[in-house]
C-alpha positions in Angstrom: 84.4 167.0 109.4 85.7 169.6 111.1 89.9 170.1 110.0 91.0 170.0 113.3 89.9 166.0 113.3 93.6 165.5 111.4 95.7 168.1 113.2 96.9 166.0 115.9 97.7 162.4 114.1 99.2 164.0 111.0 100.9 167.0 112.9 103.0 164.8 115.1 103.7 162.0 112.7 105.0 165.3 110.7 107.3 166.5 113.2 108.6 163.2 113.4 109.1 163.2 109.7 111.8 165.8 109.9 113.7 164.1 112.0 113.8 160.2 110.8 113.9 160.8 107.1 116.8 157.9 105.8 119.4 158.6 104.0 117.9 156.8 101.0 114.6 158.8 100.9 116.8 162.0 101.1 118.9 160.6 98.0 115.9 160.1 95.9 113.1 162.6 97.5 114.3 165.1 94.6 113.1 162.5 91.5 110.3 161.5 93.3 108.8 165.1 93.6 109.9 166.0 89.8 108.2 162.6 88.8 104.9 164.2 90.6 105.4 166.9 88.6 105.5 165.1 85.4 102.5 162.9 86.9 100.7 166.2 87.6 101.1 167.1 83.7 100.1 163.8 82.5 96.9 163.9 84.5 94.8 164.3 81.3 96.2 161.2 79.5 93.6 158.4 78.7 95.4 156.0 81.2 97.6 156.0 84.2 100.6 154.0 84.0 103.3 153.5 87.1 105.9 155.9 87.1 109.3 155.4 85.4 111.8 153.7 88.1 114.1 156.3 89.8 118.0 155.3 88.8 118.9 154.8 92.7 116.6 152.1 92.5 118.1 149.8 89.7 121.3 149.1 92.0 121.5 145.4 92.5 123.0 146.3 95.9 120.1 148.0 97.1 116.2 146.8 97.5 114.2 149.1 99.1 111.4 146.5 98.8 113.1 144.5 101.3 112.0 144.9 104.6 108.0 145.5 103.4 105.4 144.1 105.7 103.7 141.1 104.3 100.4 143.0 105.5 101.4 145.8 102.8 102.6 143.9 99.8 101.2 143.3 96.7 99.4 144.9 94.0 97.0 147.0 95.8 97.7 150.1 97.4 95.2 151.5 100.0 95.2 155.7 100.8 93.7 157.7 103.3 91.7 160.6 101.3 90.4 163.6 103.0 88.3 166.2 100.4 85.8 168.5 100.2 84.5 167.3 96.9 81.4 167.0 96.3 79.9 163.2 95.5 78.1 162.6 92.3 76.2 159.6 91.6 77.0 156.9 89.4 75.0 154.0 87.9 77.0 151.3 89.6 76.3 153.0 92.8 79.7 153.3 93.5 81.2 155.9 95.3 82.6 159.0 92.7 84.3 162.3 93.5 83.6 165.5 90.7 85.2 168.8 90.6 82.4 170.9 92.3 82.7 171.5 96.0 81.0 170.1 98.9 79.9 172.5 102.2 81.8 169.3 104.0 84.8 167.7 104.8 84.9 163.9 104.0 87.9 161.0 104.7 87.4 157.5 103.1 89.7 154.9 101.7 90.8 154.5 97.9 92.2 151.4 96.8 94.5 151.7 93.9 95.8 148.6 91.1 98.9 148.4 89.9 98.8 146.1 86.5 96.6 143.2 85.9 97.1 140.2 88.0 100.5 140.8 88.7 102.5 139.8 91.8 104.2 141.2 94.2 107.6 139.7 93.4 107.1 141.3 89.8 105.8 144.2 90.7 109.0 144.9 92.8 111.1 143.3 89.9 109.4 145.8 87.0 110.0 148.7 90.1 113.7 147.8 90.3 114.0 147.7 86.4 114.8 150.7 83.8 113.3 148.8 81.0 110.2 147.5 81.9 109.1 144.3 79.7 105.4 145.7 80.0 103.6 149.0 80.9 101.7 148.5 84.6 98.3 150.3 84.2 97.1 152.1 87.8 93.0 151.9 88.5 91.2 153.2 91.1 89.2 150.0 91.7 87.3 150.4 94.7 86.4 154.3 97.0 84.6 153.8 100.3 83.9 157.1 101.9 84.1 156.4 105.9 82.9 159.5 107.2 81.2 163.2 106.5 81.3 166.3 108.8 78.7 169.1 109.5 79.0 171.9 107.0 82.4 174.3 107.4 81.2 177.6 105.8 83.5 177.7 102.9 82.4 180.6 101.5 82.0 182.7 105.3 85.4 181.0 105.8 86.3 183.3 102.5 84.5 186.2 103.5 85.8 186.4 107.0 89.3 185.2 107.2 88.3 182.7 110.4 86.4 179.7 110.4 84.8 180.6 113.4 85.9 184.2 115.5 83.9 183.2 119.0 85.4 179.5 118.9 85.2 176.1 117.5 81.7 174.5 118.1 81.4 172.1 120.6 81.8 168.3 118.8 78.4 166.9 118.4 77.9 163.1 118.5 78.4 162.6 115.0 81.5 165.0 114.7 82.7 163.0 117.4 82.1 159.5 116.3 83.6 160.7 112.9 86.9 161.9 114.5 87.1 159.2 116.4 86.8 156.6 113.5 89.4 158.7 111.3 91.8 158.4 114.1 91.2 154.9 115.2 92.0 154.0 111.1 95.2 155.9 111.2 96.5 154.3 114.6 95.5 150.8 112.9 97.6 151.6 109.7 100.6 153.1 111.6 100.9 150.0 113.6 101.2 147.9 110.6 104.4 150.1 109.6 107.8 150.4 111.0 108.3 153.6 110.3 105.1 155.8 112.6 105.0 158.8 109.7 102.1 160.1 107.7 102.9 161.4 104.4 100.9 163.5 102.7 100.7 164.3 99.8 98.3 167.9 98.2 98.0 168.5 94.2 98.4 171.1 92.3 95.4 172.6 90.1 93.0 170.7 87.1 93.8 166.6 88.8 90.9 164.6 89.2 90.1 162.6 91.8 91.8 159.6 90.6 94.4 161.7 89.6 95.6 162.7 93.5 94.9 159.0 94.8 96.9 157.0 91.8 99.8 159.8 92.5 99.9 159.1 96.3 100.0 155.5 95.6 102.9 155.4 93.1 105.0 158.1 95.4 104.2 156.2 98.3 105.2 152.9 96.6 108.5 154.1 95.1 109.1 155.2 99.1 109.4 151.8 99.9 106.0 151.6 101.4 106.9 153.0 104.9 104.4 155.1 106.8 101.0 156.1 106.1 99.6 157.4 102.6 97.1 160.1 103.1 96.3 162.4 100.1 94.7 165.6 100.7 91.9 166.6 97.3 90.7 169.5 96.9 87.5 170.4 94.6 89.2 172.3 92.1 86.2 173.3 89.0 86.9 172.3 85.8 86.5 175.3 84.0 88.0 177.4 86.5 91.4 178.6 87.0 94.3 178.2 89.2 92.8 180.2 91.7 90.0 178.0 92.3 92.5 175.7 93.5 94.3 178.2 95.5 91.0 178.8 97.3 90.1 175.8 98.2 93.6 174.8 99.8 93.0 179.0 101.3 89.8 177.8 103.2 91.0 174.7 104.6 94.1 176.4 106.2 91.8 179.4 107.5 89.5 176.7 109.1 92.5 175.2 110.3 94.5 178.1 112.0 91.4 179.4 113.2 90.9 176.3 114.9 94.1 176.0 115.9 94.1 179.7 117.6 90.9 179.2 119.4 91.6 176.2 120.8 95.0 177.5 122.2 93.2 180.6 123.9 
């Protein structure tokens, strides 16, 4: 799926994010991105658990909980992926995301568990507490990949600097149907939100799969579950070092710009 498919939704919601952020996500941003950080680190432990509560949010006089949409309340937190991983197969049949890369862009929907059974009243008690009086395990219980694009190059990308020097393609029916679908699911989750933002959220190096989507789900939780949660994975080989990473994320924004530059000529 061609990058430009997310430049427009996520772009403007973006620009809009500069703008609106409250004065309690500016208080707090600061945690929340060192507690990535120390999520990031603890990538390789045998379990994910949520993330320590941020001080701001164990004042009695302040639940940013409050004014949650019964729509996105409870345990279960659903996020927007988009990665060029490549999809291995698993003896459940169930969708699974490796560390190799895929010739094509993919979006889908990861649904992600907080604790066992737990509701949401006490899962917003146990996110307003220091002292939690049990740890809340995160799984990724269910991944549904929506929709695949045609092939993007990667490696010409690489070789050449542009994605494409005479000009994007013209959309075939697929591309289009795809595009179309992404956009269509974004527009249904910003209109269950009060606040119209996308936030997205791009790891660093050696994170799994379930790594990136359990981190977008606790950062997007502890933001009081405004907006849209869209994480942004790329295939990053195991045995491979920070520059793999680095040229993964390198491709996508050459595709993108030279996109972006054709389409403006």
């Amino acid at each position: 799926m061609p990058t430009r498919l997310f430049d427009g939704a996520v772009q403007s919601n973006a620009r809009r994010s500069s703008h609106c952020a409250s004065q309690s996500l500016q208080r707090i941003v600061t945690g929340l991105a060192a507690m990535a950080v120390v999520l990031g680190l603890a990538s390789c432990s045998a379990s994910t658990h949520l993330m320590p509560t941020p001080t701001a949010y164990t004042n009695p006089a302040w639940n940013p909980f409050a004014d949650v949409p019964p729509a996105l309340q409870g345990d279960t937190v659903s996020v927007l992926y988009i990665t060029d991983r490549l999809p291995e197969e698993t003896k459940d049949g169930k969708t699974h995301y490796g560390s190799g890369r895929s010739y094509t862009l993919a979006y889908g929907d990861a649904t992600v568990r907080i604790g066992d059974g737990v509701s949401w009243e006490e899962l917003v008690v146990a996110s307003r507490t220091k002292n939690r009086s049990k740890s809340l395990e995160l799984n990724v219980i269910e991944t549904t990949e929506v929709a695949r694009g045609p092939e993007m190059q990667i490696m010409q990308v690489l070789a050449r600097g542009s994605a494409n020097p005479h000009g994007p393609p013209p959309a075939d029916p697929a591309t289009a149907a795809a595009e179309k679908r992404f956009l269509d699911d974004l527009s249904a989750r910003l209109a269950q939100t009060p606040r119209k933002e996308v936030f997205l959220f791009v790891h660093g190096f050696d994170n799994s799969f379930d790594d990136a989507v359990m981190t977008t789900a606790q950062l997007w939780h502890f933001f009081g579950r405004e907006g849209v949660p869209v994480c942004y994975t790329p295939s990053v080989p195991m045995m491979m070092r920070h520059s793999a990473s680095l040229s993964s994320q390198r491709a996508a924004r050459r595709v993108h710009h030279g996109r972006r530059s054709s389409e403006s000529t």
